[in-house]
C-alpha positions in Angstrom: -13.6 10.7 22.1 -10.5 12.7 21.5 -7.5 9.9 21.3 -5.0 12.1 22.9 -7.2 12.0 26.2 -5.9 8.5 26.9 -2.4 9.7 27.6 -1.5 9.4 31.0 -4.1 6.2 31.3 -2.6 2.8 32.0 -2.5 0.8 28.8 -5.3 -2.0 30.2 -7.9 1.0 30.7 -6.9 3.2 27.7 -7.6 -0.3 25.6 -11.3 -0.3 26.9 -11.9 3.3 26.6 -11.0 3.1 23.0 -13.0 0.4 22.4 -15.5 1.7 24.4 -15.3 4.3 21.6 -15.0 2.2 18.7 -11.3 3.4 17.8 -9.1 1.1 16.6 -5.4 0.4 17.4 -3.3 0.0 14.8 0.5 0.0 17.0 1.5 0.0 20.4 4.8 0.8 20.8 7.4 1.0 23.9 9.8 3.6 24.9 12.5 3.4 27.7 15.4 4.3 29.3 18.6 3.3 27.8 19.4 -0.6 28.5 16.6 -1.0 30.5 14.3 -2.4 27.7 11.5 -4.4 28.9 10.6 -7.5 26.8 7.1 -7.8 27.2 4.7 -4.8 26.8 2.4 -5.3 30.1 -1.4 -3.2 30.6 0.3 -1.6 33.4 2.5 0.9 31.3 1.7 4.3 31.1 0.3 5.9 27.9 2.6 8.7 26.8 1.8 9.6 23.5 -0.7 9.1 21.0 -0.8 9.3 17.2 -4.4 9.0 14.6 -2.8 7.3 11.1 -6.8 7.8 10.1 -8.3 4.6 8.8 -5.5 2.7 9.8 -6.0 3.6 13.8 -4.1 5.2 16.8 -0.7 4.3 17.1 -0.1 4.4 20.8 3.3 4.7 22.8 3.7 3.1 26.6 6.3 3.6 29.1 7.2 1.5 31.9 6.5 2.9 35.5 8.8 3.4 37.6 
């Protein structure tokens, strides 16, 4: 599985497809708007970018819907 087909997913789902695939996740981490910084990451946010540190795992970022 190529990890950069997740983007788009909703975190919950991406999780299990990676799992799925036996990748591991070594980060998630949250982007937003200015000020509007959500304090809790929920499965619900979009994937919008992913990055393969190698042995260390995918590095995935998540957005909030709107």
């Amino acid at each position: 599985m190529e990890p950069r087909s997740i983007i788009g997913f909703v975190l919950g789902d991406a999780k299990i497809m990676l799992s799925e695939a036996g990748r591991n996740i070594a980060a998630i981490r949250l982007t937003s708007e200015p000020k509007t910084r959500p304090k809790e990451i929920d499965p619900s946010f979009r994937v919008v970018n992913v990055t393969d540190k190698g042995e260390e795992g995918l590095v995935i970022t998540v957005c909030k819907p709107l």
